[in-house]
MISE-742778 format. One record per residue (C-alpha): x, y, z; residue in three letters. Coordinates in steps of 0.2 Angstrom, whole numbers, plus 5000, padded with zeros to 4 digits. Each point is the difference from the previous one (the first is absolute). Layout:
BEGIN
XYZala
...
This chain:
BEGIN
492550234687unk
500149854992unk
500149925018unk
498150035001unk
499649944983unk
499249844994unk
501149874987unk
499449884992unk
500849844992unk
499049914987unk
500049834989unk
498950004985unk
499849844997unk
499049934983unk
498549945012unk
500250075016unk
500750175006unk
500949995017unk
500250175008unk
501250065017unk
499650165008unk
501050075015unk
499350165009unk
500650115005unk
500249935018unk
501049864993unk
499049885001unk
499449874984unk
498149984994unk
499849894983unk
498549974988unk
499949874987unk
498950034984unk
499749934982unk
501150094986unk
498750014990unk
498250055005unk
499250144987unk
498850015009unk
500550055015unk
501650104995unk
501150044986unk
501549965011unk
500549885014unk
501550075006unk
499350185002unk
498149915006unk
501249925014unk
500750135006unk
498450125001unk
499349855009unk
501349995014unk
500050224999unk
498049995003unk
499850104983unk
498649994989unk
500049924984unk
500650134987unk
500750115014unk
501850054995unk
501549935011unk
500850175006unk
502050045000unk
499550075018unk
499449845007unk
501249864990unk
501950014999unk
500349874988unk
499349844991unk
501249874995unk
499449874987unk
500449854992unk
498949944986unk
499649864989unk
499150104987unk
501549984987unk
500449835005unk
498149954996unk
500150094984unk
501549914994unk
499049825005unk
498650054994unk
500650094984unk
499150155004unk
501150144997unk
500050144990unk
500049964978unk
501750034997unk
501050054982unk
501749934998unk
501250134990unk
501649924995unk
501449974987unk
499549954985unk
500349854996unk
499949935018unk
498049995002unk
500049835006unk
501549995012unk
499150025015unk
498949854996unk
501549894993unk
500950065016unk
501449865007unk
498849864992unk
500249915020unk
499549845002unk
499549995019unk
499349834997unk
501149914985unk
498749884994unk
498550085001unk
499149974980unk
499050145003unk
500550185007unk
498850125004unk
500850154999unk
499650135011unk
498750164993unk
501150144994unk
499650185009unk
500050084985unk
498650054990unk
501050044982unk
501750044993unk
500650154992unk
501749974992unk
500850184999unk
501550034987unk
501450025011unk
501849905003unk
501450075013unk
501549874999unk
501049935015unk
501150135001unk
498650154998unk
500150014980unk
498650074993unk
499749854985unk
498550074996unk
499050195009unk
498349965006unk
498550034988unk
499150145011unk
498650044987unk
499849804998unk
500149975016unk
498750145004unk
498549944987unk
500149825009unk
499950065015unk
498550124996unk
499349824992unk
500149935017unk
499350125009unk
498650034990unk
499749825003unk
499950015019unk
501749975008unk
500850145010unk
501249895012unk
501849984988unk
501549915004unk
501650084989unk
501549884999unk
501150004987unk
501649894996unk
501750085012unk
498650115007unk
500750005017unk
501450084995unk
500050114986unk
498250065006unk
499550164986unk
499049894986unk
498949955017unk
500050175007unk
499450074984unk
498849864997unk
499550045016unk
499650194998unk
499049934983unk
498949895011unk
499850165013unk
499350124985unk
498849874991unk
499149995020unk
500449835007unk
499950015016unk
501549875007unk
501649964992unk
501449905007unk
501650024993unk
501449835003unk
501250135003unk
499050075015unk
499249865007unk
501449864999unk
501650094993unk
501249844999unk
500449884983unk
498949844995unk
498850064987unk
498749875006unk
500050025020unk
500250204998unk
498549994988unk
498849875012unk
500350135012unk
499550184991unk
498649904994unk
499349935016unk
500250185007unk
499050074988unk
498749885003unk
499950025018unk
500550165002unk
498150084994unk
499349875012unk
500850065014unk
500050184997unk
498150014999unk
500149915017unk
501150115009unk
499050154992unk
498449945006unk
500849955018unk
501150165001unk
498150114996unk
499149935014unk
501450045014unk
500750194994unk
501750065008unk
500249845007unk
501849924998unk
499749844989unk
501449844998unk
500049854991unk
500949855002unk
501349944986unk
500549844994unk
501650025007unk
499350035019unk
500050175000unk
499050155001unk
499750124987unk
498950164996unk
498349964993unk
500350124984unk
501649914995unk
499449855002unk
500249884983unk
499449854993unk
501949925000unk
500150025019unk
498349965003unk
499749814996unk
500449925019unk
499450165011unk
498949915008unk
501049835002unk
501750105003unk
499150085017unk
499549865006unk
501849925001unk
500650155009unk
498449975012unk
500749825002unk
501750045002unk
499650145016unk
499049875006unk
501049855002unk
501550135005unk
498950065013unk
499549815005unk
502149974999unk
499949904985unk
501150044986unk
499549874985unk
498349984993unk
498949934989unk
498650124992unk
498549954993unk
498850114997unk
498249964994unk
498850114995unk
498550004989unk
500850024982unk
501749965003unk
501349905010unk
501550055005unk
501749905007unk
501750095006unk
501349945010unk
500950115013unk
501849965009unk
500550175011unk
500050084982unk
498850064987unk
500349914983unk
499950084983unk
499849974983unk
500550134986unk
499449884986unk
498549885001unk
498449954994unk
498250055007unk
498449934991unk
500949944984unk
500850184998unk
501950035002unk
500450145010unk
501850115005unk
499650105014unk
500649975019unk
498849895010unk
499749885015unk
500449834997unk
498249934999unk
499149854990unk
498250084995unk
């Protein structure tokens, strides 16, 4: 069945949307459209393909007539430069409030007199009244009803997007849990624990990354909703940071910063394969950002590096945003 099928394999780009169709005979048709046009359509990627199906705008893409669409996409990359994300809380230790921003305290260049440090992701601190020790001592139980009325506080004030990370989280993980199910019953909608999203030790890089994915994570969910509504039953992917495909619903912020870069490396690496070169040199210019990776017969990844002024701890493509 799925022989007879349409796929397509799309690149969402922050100015242009490139998309690949191949019928159901085999054969490739392609369209090229603006990412963002209002006025024409809420969507490129789904515009693109209705355009190459011959459907009319608003017309839904069927299950019957497309087998799958696989993505990558720019649209948390973008928001990360762009510092457009969702308004994030930060929940942690007290007493640490400020450890994300005092970070390593590098100095990439030693004798600059005035560093601009990058914007922080977070919108405001709560510090909760909690400390675990090393070796999983309780040193002092968390505050629920404390912790409860600030978090009410916040809410009230707008933020739903919460980032829970809390001094020897990542191992000794029930002050987070129940922090967590606190944040559930006062209504925010996204809360990302350290202990989920990057369960390893070094407060400061587990804690960039819980926040990052809390701040993308809305973003891209409302995305994929929107994408996912207009194209019912049909089997939705997306490409990872790491070169790899995922399913759209458990899709998150953390894994979703170099989609759209990570897919064009494994494009260039079929490619030059393909043409019987095996090292290369990508650069990859689009209309927002720029891309360079290197490729020598093997994919390069990075567990821990920097996008955007933002440190990050997830697995990703080698690539220089």
């Amino acid at each position: 069945m799925t022989e007879k099928l349409w796929q397509f394999w799309i690149d969402r780009g922050g100015t242009f949307t490139d998309v690949v169709g191949k019928r159901p005979d085999g054969s490739l048709v392609t369209h090229k459209l603006l990412s963002e046009n209002p006025e024409q359509y809420r969507d490129a990627a789904v515009a693109g393909i209705r355009h190459l199906l011959g459907l009319q705008p608003g017309e839904p893409v069927s299950a019957d007539v497309v087998d799958c669409v696989k993505m990558g996409t720019t649209v948390a990359t973008n928001a990360l430069l762009e510092r457009k994300g969702e308004p994030t809380l930060l929940v942690t230790t007290r007493g640490f409030r400020d450890a994300l921003r005092i970070a390593y305290q590098n100095r990439p260049r030693l004798f600059d007199r005035h560093i601009v440090l990058p914007e922080l992701l977070y919108s405001a601190v709560v510090e909760a009244q909690e400390r675990v020790g090393a070796q999983g001592e309780v040193l002092q139980a968390l505050d629920e009803a404390l912790l409860k009325r600030e978090l009410l506080t916040q809410y009230q004030r707008g933020l739903r997007s919460v980032s829970i990370v809390f001094m020897h989280g990542y191992r000794y993980t029930d002050h987070e849990k129940a922090a967590k199910r606190i944040a559930q019953d006062v209504g925010f909608t996204q809360i990302s624990t350290s202990h989920e999203t990057s369960p390893m030790m070094k407060f400061v890089s587990r804690g960039d990354t819980t926040v990052v994915d809390a701040y993308l994570s809305p973003i891209l969910r409302r995305y994929v909703e929107q994408v996912a509504g207009e194209m019912p039953g049909v089997k939705l992917f997306f490409m990872q940071s790491s070169g790899g495909l995922t399913d759209a619903h458990v899709f998150q912020g953390k894994d979703a910063i170099l989609s759209g870069p990570a897919g064009g490396i494994v494009g260039m690496a079929r490619t030059a394969a393909i043409a019987g070169i095996d090292k290369v040199i990508g650069f990859d210019m689009g209309g927002t950002s720029t891309d360079v990776s290197h490729y020598a017969g093997e994919f390069e990844r990075e567990f821990e590096t920097q996008v955007a002024g933002v440190r990050m701890r997830a697995p990703m493509m080698s690539i220089h945003t």
